[in-house]
Each structure stands twice: as structure tokens, then as C-alpha cells.
C-alpha positions as CSV (number, residue, x, y, z in Angstrom):
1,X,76.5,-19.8,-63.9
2,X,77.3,-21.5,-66.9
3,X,78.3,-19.9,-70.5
4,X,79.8,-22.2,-72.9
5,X,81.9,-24.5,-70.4
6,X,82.9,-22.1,-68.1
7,X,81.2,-22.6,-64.6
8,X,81.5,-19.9,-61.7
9,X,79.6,-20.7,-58.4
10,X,80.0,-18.2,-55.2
11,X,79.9,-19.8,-51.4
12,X,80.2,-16.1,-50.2
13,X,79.1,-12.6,-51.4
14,X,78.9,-10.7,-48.0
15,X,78.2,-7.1,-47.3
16,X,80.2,-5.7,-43.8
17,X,79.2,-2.2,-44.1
18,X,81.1,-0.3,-46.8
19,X,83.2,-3.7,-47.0
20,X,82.6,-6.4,-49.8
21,X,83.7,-10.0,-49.1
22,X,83.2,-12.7,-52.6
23,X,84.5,-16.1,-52.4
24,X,83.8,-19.4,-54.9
25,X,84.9,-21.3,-57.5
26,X,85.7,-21.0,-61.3
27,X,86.2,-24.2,-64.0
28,X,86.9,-24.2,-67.2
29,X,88.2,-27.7,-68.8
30,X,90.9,-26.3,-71.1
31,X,91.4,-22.6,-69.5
32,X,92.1,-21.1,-65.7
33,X,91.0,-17.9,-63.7
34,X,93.2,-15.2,-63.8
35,X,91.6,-12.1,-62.5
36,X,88.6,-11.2,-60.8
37,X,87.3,-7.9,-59.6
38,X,84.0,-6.1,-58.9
39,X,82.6,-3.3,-61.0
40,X,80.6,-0.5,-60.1
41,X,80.6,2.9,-58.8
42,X,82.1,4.1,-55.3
43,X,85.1,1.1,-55.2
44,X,87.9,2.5,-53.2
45,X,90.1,-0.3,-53.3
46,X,90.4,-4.1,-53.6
47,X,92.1,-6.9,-53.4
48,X,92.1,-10.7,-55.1
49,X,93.3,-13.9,-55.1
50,X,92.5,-17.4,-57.8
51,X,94.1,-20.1,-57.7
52,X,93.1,-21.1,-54.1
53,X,92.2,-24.4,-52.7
54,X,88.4,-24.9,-52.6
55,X,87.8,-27.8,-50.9
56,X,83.8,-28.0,-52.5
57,X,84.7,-28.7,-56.3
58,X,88.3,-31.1,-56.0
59,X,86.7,-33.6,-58.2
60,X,86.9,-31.1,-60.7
61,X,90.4,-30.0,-60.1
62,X,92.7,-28.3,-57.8
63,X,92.8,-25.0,-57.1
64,X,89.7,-23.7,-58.9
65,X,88.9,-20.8,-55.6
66,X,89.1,-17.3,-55.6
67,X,88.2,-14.7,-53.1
68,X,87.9,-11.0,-53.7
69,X,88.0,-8.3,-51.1
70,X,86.7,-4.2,-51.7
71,X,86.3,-1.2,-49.7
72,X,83.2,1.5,-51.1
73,X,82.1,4.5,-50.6
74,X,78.9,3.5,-49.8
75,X,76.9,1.3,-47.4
76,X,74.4,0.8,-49.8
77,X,74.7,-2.0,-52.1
78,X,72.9,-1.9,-55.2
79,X,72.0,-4.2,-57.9
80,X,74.4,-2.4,-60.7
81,X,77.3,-3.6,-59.2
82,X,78.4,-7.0,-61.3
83,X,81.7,-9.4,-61.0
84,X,84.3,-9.9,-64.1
85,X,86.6,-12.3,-64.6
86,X,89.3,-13.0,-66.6
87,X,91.3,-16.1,-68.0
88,X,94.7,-16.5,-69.2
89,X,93.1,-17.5,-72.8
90,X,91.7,-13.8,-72.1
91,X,88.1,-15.1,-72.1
92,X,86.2,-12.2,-69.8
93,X,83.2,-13.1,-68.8
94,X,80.8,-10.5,-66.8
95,X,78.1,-11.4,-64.3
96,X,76.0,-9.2,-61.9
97,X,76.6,-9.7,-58.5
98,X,72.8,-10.1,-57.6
99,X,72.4,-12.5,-60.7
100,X,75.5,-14.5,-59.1
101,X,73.5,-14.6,-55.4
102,X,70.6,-15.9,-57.2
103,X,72.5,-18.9,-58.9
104,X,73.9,-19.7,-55.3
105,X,70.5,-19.0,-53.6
106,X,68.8,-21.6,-55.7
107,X,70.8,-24.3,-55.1
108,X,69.8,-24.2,-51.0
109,X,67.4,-27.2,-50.2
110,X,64.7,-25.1,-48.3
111,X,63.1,-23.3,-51.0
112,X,62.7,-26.8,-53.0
113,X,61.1,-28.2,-50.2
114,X,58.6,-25.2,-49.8
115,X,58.1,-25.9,-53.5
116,X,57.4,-29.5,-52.9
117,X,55.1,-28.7,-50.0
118,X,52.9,-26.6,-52.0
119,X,52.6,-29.3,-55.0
120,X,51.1,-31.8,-52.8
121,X,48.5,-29.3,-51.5
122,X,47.6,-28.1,-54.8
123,X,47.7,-31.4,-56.3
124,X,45.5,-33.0,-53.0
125,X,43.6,-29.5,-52.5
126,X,45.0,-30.2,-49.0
127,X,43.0,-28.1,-46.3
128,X,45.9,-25.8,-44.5
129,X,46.3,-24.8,-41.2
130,X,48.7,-21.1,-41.3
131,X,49.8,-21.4,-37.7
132,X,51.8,-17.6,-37.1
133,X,50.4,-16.4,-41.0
134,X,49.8,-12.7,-40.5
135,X,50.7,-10.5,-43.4
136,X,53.1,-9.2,-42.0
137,X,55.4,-7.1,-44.2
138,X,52.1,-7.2,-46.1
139,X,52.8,-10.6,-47.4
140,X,50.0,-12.8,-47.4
141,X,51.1,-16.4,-48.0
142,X,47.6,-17.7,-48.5
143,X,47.7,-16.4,-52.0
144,X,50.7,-18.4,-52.8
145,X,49.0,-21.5,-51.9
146,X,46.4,-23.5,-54.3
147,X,43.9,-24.5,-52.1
148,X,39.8,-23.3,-51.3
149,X,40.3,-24.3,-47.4
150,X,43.1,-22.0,-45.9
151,X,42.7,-20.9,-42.3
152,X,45.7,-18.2,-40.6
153,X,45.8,-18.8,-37.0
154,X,47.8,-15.8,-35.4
155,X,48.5,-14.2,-31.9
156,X,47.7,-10.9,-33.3
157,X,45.0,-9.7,-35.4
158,X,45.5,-8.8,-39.0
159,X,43.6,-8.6,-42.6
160,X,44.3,-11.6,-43.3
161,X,43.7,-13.7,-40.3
162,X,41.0,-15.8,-39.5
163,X,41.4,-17.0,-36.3
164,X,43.2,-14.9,-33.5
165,X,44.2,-17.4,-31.1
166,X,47.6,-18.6,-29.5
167,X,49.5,-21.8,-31.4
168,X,50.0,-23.5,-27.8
169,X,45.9,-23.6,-27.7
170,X,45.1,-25.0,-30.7
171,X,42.7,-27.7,-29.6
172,X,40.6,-24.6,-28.0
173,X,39.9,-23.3,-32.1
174,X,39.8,-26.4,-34.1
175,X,38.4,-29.8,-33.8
176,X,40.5,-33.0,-34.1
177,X,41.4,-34.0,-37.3
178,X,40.2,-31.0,-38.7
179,X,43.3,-29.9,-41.3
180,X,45.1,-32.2,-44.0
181,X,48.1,-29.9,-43.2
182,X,49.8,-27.2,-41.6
183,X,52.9,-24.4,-42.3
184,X,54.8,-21.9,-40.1
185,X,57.1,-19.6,-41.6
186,X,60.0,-17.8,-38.9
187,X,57.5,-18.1,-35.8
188,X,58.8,-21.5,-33.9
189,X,61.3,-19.0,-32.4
190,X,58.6,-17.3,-30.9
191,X,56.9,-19.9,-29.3
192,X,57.3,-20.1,-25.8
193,X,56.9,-24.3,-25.4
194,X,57.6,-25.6,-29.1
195,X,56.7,-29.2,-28.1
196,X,53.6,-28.3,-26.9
197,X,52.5,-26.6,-30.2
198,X,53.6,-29.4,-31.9
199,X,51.2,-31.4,-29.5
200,X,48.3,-29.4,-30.2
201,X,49.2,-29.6,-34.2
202,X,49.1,-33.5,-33.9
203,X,45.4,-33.3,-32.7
204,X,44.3,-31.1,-35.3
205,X,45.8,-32.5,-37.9
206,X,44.8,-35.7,-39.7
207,X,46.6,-38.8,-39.5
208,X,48.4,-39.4,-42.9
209,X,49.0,-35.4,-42.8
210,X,51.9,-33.3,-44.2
211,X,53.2,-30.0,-42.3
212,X,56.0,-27.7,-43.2
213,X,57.8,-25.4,-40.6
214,X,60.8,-22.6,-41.6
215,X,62.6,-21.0,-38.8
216,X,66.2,-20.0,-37.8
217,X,69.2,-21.4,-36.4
218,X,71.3,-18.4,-36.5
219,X,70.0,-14.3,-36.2
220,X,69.9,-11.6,-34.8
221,X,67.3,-11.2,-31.5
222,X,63.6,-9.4,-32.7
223,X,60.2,-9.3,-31.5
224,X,62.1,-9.4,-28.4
225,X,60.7,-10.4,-25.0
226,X,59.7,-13.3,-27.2
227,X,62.1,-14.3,-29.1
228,X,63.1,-17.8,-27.7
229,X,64.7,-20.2,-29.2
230,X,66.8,-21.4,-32.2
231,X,67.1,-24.9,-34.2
232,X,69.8,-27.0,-35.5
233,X,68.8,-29.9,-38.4
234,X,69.0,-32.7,-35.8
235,X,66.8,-30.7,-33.2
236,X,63.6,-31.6,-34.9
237,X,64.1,-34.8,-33.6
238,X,62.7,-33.8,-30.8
239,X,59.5,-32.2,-31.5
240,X,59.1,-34.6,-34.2
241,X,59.0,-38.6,-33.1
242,X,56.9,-41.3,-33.0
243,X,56.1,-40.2,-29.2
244,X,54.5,-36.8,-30.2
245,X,53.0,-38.6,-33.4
246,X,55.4,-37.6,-36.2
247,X,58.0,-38.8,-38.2
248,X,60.3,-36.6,-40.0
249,X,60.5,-36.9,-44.3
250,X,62.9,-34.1,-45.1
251,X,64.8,-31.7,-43.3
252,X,67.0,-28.7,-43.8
253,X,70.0,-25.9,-42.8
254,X,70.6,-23.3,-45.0
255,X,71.7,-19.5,-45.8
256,X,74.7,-19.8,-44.2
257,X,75.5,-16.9,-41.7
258,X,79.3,-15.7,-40.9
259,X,79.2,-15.2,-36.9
260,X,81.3,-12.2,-36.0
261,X,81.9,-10.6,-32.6
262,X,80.8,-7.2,-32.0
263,X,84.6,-6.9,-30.5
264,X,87.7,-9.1,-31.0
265,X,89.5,-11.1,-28.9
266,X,92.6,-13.1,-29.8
267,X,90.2,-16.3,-29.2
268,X,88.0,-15.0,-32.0
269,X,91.2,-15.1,-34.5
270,X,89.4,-17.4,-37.1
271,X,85.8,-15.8,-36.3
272,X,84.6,-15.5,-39.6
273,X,85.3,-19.4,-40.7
274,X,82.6,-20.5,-38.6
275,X,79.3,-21.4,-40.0
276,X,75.6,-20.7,-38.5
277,X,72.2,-20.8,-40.9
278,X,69.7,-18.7,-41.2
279,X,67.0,-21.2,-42.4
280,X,66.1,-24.6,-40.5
281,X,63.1,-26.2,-42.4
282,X,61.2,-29.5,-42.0
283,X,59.0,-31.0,-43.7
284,X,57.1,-34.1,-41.4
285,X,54.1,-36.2,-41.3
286,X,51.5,-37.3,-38.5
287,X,51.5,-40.9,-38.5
288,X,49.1,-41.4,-35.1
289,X,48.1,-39.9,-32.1
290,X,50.7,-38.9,-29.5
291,X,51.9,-40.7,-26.5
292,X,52.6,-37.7,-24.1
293,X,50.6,-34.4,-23.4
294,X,51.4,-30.9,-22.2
295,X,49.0,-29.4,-20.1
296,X,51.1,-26.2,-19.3
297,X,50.1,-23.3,-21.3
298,X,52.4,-19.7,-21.8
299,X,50.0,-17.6,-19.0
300,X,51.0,-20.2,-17.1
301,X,55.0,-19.8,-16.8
302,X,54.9,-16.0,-17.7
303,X,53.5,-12.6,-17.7
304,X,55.4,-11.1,-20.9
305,X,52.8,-11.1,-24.2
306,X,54.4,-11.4,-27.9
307,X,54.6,-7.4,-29.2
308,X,51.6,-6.1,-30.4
309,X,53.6,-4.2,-33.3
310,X,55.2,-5.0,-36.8
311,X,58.6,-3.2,-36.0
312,X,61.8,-4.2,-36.5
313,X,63.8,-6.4,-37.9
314,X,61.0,-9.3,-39.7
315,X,62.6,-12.6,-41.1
316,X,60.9,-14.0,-44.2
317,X,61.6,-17.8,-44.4
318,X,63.0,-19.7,-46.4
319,X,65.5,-17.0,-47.4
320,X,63.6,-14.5,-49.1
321,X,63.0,-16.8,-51.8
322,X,59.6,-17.7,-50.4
């Protein structure tokens, strides 16, 4: 946020249950943070601090961090709750808490790239490939996207999907070279032999192609028995190489998760300073054939099936934003 020189930017604004955890930074050229506290209804008690180191802003000066702490009455927390501050000129300035997540949210790489993904189809009227695309939480991406040829591949039947089929089959649904591009949205977890998908998505897709993936690197186990696997940033390197046909143009790791154990222990002390993501994007391109093959497909290895239900916990890629 920005109002007439004064800048305030929050790294953290965590709900633990009835706990409220708020942590960024706070400029002004000529004036400093004094105070900072939440507003709303059901606060119980908290506690702050300004003045801290933030290591993210130094160029900007020293000292510019706060952090503010609160116990509610209430789980719940709603959008009416809002963050003041105060500076020694006695400049109070009053933001809502949601309106300060959004500023934070939209500074996170993965929803540009989504945005950049969708230009070039709309500009190219790229045919898409919605590998995993059901509506599920009755959101049908297709309508996001600007484009007459825009096939959903999924497991499971739905309203919106055109083919039902598994993603480790593709080649059994399509013909080669048959899409200018392809998108997955929180399913690579699910996939029981990721680099075999990604085999079967270089022989349907066109060379020259573009294709844009969102899954997780850090949260919580659903869809379970087949919830499988998590990436890091540098793990798409190996799903996406000049061996299976790819190279990589942009990649991502962001929402950042605290990672807390469900009980301490004395090795946990410093716990919540360590960092996991929510969202791992990339964005790559086909740029030939690939140079190994998978012939191993899921009946193969086990007996499990992916639920047949939309219950529980469903991530939404790319943050929510998306």
C-alpha cells in the first residue's frame, strides 16, 4: 500500500485458530512507525513491536519491521477486521486486513505467469489441452480462457469435461501434434508417474508449443490414496529437459506456508521460521520429440483408483487468485 509516501507491505498475516500473527514493513522518508494494532470485534488481547530488523527493505533503511500478535474470540476471520498504524508525526493511516493480503498476494510471480499464459493463447487462439480441468468447486477454467478449441481431459466425469480418460494415456485420446498447448492446475500431485504424463504431453502437443502447470510444494494430504507427490522450483528440471522434449521459460515458488508440528519438541524451537510454498508453477515449451519413453502405465504398479468424489479439502492454483 501506498498513500502519499507512506509504504506498508505485510510478509505475514496468518490465522492459527483464534490466534492472529501480522509481520511486514513500514517507510516513510521523513516519519517512522510507532504503533500498530488490529481492529475489529472479538480481540481479547495483543501484543506489538516496530522498529525491527526486516532484512527485505534495508536499502530503504534500517529497522522499518513490525510484527503484531492477537488472541479473538473467534475462529472465524472476517473481512471487517482492518490494521492501523500510527507514526510519531501522528499520521494514522487505516487499511483492511484483507485489502493488505491482496497487495502482498499480487506481488507473487505465479498469478502473472497464469496471466502471461492466457495472453499468448488469446492473442495465437492457441488450441488447449485442460489435462485434470474438471469443475470442480464448480469452477470451470475453460471460460477464463479465449480460445474456440478447448478440450478438458479428466479422470472423472463432469459437466464440463470432454474427454474422460487418464493423463498417463494421453496418446490413447489424441493424435500427435494435435494441441498448441496444454494447462494443469493442482493435479501433478495426483499423478501417479509425473514423467510419464509429461511424455505423453510431448506427443500431443506441437513442437514450438507452450504449456502451463500449478501445483504444490507444501499442503496438507487430500484426495488421499492419491495424493503423491510435491515440487520444489528446481524439480521441474526433471520432467522438463531436452531428453523428454522441453525446455523450461519461467518458473515459480510461491504463497509461502509456515510448517508447524502438530506437537513440539525442543528440536522444533524455531518451527515457524521455516519456509514451504503452496504454489510451484512452470511455464515450458516443446522444442522436439523426446529421447526416452515410459511404457508403464498406473494399472500397472497399483490397484488403488483416484476418489470418485469432490470432498474435502480442494486446492485452487495459483493461490486463489486464479
Amino acid at each position: 500500500m501506498n498513500d502519499n509516501g507512506y509504504s506498508v507491505m505485510l510478509d505475514s498475516a496468518t490465522k492459527f485458530f483464534r490466534c492472529i500473527y501480522i509481520h511486514g514493513w513500514f517507510h516513510h522518508d521523513s516519519d517512522q512507525l510507532e504503533e500498530v494494532r488490529l481492529l475489529g470485534d472479538g480481540l481479547i488481547h495483543q501484543i506489538s513491536e516496530t522498529g525491527i530488523p526486516h532484512g527485505g527493505v534495508q536499502a530503504l533503511g534500517e529497522n522499518l519491521g513490525f510484527e503484531l500478535q492477537c488472541i479473538r474470540s473467534a475462529e472465524e476471520l472476517t473481512p471487517d477486521y482492518s490494521v492501523e498504524f500510527r507514526t510519531k508525526s501522528g499520521k494514522v493511516l487505516t487499511y483492511p486486513l484483507y485489502e493488505l493480503c491482496k497487495d502482498r498476494i499480487a506481488a507473487y510471480p505465479s498469478p502473472r505467469m497464469a496471466e502471461r499464459f492466457l495472453s499468448e493463447v488469446a492473442a495465437r487462439k492457441l488450441s488447449v489441452l485442460d489435462v485434470g480441468g474438471r469443475a470442480r468447486s464448480k469452477r470451470d477454467r475453460s471460460k477464463e480462457f479465449d480460445t474456440e478449441d478447448y478440450v478438458v481431459l479428466d479422470i472423472i466425469d463432469g459437466p464440463n469435461v470432454d474427454v474422460v480418460g487418464d493423463a498417463h494415456e494421453l496418446s490413447r485420446f489424441f493424435p500427435p501434434d494435435r494441441f498448441d498447448a496444454f494447462y494443469s492446475v493442482s493435479v501433478f500431485e495426483h499423478l501417479l508417474m509425473p514423467w510419464a504424463v509429461v511424455l505423453q504431453l510431448n506427443r500431443v502437443l506441437k513442437t514450438g508449443g507452450i504449456g502451463l502447470i500449478s501445483t504444490h510444494q507444501t499442503l496438507g494430504m487430500h484426495d488421499m490414496p492419491w495424493d503423491f507427490w510435491r515440487f520444489s522450483d528446481t524439480a521441474w528440471d526433471a520432467l522438463f529437459n531436452r531428453m523428454t522434449g522441453f525446455e523450461i521459460i519461467d518458473r515459480a515458488l510461491d504463497f509461502d506456508q509456515y510448517i508447524l508440528p502438530f506437537i513440539f519438541r525442543p528440536s522444533k524451537m524455531q518451527a515457524e521460521k521455516s519456509v514451504g510454498f503452496e504454489g510451484s508453477a512452470v511455464l515450458v515449451r516443446k522444442i522436439g520429440p523426446a529421447a526416452v519413453s515410459w511404457d508403464l502405465t498406473p494399472a500397472m504398479i497399483t490397484e488403488t483408483a483416484y476418489p470418485d468424489n469432490d470432498d474435502g479439502y480442494v486446492p485452487d492454483g495459483f493461490g486463489g487468485l486464479y
